[in-house]
C-alpha positions as CSV (number, residue, x, y, z in Angstrom):
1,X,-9.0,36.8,8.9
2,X,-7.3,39.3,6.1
3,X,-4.1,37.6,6.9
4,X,-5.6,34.0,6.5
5,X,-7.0,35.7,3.2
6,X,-4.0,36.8,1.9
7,X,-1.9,33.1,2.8
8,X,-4.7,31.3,1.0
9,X,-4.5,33.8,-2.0
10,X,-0.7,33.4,-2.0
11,X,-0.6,29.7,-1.7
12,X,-3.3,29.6,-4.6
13,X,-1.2,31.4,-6.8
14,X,2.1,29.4,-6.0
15,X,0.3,26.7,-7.0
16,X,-0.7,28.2,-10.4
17,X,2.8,29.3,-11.0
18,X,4.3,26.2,-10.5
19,X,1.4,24.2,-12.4
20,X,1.6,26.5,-15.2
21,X,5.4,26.0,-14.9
22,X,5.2,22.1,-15.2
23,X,3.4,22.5,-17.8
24,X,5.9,24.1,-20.2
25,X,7.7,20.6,-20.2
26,X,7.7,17.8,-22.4
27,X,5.5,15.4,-19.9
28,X,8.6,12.8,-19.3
29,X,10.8,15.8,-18.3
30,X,8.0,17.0,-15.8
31,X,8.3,13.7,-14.3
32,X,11.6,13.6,-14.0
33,X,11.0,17.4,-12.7
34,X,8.2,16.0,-9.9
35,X,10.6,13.1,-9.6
36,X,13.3,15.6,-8.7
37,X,10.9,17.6,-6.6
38,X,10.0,14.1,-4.1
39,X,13.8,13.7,-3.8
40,X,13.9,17.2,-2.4
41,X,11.9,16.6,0.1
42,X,12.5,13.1,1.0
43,X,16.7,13.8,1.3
44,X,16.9,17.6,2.4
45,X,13.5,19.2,3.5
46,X,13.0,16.0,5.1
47,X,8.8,16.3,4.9
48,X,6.9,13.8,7.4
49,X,10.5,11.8,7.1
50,X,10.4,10.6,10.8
51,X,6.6,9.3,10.4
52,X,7.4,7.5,7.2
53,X,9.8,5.5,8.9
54,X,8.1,4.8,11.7
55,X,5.7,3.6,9.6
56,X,7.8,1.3,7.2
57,X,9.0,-0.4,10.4
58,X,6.0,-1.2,11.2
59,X,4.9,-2.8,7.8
60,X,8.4,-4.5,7.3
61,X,10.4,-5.4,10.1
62,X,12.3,-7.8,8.0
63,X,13.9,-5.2,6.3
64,X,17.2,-3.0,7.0
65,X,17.3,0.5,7.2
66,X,19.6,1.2,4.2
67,X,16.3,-0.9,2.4
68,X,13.7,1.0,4.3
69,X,15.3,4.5,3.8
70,X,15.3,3.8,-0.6
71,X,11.8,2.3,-0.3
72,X,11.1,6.0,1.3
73,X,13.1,7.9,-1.1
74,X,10.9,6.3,-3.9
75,X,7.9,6.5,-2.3
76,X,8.1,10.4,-2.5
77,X,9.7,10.1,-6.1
78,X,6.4,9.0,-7.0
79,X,4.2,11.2,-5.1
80,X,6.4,14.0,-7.1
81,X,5.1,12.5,-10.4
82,X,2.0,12.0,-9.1
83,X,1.7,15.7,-8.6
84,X,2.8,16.5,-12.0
85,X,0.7,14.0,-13.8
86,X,-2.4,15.6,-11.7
87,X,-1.7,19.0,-12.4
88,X,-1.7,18.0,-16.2
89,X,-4.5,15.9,-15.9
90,X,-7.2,18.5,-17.8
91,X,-4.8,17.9,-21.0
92,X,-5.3,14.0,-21.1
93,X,-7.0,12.7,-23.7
94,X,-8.4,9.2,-24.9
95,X,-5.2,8.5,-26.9
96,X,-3.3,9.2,-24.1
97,X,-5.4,6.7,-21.6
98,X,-5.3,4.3,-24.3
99,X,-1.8,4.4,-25.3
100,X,-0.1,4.5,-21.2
101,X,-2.9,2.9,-19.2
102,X,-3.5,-1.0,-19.5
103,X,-5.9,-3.1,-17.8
104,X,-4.3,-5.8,-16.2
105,X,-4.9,-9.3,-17.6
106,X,-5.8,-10.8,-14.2
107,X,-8.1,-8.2,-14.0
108,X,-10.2,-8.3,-17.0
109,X,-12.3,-10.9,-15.6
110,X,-13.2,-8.6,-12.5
111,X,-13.6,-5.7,-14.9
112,X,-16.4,-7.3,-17.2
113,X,-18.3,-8.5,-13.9
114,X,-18.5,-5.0,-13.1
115,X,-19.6,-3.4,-16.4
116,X,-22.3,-6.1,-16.2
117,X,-24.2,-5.0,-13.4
118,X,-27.1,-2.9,-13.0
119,X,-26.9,-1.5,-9.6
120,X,-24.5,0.9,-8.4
121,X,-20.9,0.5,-7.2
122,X,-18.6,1.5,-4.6
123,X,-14.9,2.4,-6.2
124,X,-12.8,2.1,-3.3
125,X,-8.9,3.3,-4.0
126,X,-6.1,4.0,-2.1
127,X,-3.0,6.8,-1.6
128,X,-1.5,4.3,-4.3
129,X,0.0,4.9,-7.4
130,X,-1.6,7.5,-8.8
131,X,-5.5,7.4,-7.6
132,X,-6.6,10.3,-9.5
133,X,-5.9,8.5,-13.1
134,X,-7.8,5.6,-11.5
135,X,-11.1,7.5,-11.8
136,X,-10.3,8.8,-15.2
137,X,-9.5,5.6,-16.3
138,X,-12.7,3.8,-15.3
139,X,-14.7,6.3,-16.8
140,X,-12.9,6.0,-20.0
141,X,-13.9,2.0,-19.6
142,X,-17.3,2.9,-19.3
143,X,-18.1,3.7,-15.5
144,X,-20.4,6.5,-15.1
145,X,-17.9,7.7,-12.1
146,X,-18.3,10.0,-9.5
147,X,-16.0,11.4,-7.0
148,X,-16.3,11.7,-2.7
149,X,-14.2,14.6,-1.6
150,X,-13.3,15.9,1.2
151,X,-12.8,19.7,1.5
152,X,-9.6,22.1,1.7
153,X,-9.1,24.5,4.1
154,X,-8.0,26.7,1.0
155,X,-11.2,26.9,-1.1
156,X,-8.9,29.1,-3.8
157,X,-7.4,25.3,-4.0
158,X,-9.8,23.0,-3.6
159,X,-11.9,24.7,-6.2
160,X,-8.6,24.0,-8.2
161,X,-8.2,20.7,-7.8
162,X,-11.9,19.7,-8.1
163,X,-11.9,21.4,-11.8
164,X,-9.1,19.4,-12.7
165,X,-11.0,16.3,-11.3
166,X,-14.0,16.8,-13.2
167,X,-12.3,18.0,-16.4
168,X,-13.1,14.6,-17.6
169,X,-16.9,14.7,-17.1
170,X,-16.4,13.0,-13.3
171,X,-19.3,14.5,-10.9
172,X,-18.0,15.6,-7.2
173,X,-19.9,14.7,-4.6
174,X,-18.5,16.9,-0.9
175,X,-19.9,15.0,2.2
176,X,-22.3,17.2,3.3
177,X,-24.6,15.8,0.5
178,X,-22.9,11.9,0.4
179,X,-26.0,10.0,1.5
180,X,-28.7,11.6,-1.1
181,X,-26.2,11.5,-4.0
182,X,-24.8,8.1,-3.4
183,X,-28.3,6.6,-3.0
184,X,-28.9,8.1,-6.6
185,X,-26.0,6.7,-7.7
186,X,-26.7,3.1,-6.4
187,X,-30.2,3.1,-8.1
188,X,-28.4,4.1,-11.4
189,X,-25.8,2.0,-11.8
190,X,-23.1,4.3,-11.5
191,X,-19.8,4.2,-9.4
192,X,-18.5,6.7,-6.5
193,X,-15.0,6.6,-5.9
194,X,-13.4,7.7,-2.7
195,X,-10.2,6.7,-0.9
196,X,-10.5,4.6,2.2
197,X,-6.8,4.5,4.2
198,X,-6.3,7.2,6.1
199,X,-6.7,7.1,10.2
200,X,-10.7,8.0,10.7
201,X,-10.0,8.5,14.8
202,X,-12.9,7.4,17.2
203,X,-15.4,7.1,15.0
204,X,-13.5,4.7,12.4
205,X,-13.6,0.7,12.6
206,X,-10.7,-0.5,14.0
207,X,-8.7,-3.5,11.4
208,X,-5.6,-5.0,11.0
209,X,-2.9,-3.2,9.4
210,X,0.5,-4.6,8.6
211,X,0.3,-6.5,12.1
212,X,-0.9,-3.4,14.3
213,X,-4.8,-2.2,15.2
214,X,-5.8,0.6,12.3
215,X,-8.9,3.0,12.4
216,X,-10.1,2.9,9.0
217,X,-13.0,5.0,7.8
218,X,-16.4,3.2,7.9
219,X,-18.3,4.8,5.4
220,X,-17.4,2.4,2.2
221,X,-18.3,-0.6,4.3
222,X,-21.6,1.3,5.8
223,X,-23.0,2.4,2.5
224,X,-22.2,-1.3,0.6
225,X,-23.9,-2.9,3.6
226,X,-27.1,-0.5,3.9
227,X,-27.2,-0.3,-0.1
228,X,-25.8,-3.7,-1.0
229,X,-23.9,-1.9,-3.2
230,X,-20.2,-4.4,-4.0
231,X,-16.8,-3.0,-3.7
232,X,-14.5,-2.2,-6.6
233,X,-11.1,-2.2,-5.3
234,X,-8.7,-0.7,-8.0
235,X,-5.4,0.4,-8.1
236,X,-3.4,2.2,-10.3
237,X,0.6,0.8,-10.9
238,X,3.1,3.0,-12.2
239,X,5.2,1.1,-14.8
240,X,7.5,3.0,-16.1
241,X,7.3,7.1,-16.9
242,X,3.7,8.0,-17.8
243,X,2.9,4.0,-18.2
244,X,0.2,2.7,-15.8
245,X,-1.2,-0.5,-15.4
246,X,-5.0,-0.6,-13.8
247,X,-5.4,-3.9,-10.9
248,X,-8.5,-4.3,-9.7
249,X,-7.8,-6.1,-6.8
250,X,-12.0,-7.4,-6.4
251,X,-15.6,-7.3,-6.7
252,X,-16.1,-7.6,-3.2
253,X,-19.4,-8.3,-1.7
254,X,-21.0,-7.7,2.1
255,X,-22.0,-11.0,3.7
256,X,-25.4,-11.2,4.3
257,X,-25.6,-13.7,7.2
258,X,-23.5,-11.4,9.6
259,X,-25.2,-8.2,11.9
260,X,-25.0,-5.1,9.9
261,X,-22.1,-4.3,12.4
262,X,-19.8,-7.5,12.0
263,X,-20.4,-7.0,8.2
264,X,-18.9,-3.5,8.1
265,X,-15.9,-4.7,10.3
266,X,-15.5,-7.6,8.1
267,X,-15.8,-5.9,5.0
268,X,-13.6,-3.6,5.9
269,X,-10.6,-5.8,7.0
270,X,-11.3,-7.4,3.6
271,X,-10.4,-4.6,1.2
272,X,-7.9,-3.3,3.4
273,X,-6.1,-7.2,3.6
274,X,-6.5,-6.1,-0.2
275,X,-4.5,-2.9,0.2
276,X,-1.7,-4.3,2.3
277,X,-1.1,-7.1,-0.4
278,X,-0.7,-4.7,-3.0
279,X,1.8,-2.3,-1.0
280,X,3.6,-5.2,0.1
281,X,4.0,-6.3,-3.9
282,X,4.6,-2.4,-4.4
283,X,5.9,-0.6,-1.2
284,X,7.2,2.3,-3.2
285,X,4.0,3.5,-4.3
286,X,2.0,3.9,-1.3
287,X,2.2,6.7,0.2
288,X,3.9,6.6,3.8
289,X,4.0,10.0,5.5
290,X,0.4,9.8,6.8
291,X,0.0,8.8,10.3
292,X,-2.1,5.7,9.5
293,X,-1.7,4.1,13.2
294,X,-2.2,7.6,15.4
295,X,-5.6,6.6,16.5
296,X,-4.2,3.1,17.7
297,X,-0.9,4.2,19.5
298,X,1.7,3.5,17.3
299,X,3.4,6.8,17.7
300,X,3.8,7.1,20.9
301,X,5.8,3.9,21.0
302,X,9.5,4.9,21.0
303,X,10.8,3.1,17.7
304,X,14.4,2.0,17.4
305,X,17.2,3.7,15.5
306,X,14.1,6.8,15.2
307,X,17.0,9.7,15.4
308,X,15.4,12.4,12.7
């Protein structure tokens, strides 16, 4: 127990450091920096390489390796400026949402249905872009937004990280109490954001991925069913530098002449049909490395020309 102590105190303060660090840039040289940092570990530490290619493969099996390898390369390019952009995000300001984030024009239409409506939403995101400025920028439009988080193993961290998320007056919601503060939420007309594309195991309902079975967490499709609460899907595309443009890829609503259990499974191959459209318009800024297909099998198939 001491030594877990000591691991989560010194892993805390590296983070701090290089944080604190990051911050002493100019914010398009710590880009560059985070940038620099994703090419690290794409090309020589070589982080979750193997399951990122697996999984390209799988999504394009079109494309060549020399193709797959630089969508990769930039996929973790972005992560790195993710990172930085996250660690600065208690510094942003309205002038800077205003001046690098733009609504989308095909979006505005989407946007103004959901400002309009008095019950609550579900903002459903992605490891896209960069998801944390998605919630930031939706409250800046007017969303009274709060967050779903998991919890990690580090608290020293995840204390960390959840201060910078709420810097901007977002509330955090941890799952132990989802179901009473969500049901708040809905009769309030606010919005709870939480991501939805990561393997959910056993329990999660099983969709179509990119052409292979995925587990996908249920509990977006649950709560819009039991609530009828619709689905904001939004995304956040990086431009260029600290430019962003905000897609909201629906309003997206649970039909009401399916069982409450076809509904869920429907629902949820809609938004994440959603999410494959926009990675396939964007493959470089989804995030790869997670192993989205492990409940399904996909890993234990042996994959050609799989050598690292």
């Amino acid at each position: 127990m001491a030594r877990k102590r000591l691991r989560h105190r010194l892993e805390y303060m590296a983070l701090r450091i290089t944080v604190w660090t990051l911050g002493l840039f100019p914010l398009r040289a710590a880009l560059w920096a985070g940038a620099a940092l994703g090419w690290t570990a794409w090309r020589v530490i070589k982080i979750r390489r193997r399951i990122s290619m697996i999984n390209l493969r799988q999504a394009f099996p079109e494309r060549d390796e020399e193709e797959l390898e630089r969508t990769g390369l930039e996929s973790y390019k972005n992560a790195g400026r993710f990172m930085v952009e996250f660690a600065r995000q208690d510094r942003l300001d309205d002038e800077h949402i205003a001046r690098h984030v733009k609504v989308d024009e095909d979006s505005r239409e989407v946007l103004e249905e959901a400002l309009s409506l008095e019950t609550g939403l579900i903002g459903l995101s992605f490891h896209y872009g960069n998801w944390e400025l998605l919630g930031v920028a939706q409250r800046r439009l007017g969303f009274d937004v709060s967050f779903l988080v998991g919890q990690q193993r580090n608290r020293l961290v995840d204390d960390f990280i959840n201060r910078l998320r709420s810097s901007h007056g977002l509330e955090i919601i941890t799952r132990d109490a989802a179901m009473r503060r969500i049901v708040r939420i809905a009769r309030s007309g606010g919005i709870v954001c939480w991501l939805s594309d990561q393997d959910a195991g056993r329990d999660g309902l099983v969709v179509d991925f990119f052409g292979y079975p995925a587990s996908t967490p249920r509990g977006a499709a649950a709560f819009s069913v039991k609530l009828d609460m619709p689905i904001l899907v939004g995304f956040m595309v990086r431009e260029e530098g600290p430019d962003h443009r905000l897609v909201f890829g629906g309003l997206l609503r649970p039909r009401e002449d399916l069982p409450r259990e076809e509904a869920e499974l429907e629902l949820t191959q809609r938004y994440t049909s959603v999410l494959e459209e926009m990675v396939r318009r964007h493959p470089e800024l989804y995030w790869w490395p997670h192993r989205r297909w492990m409940t399904t099998g996909l890993y234990r198939k042996k994959k050609p020309a799989d050598t690292e």
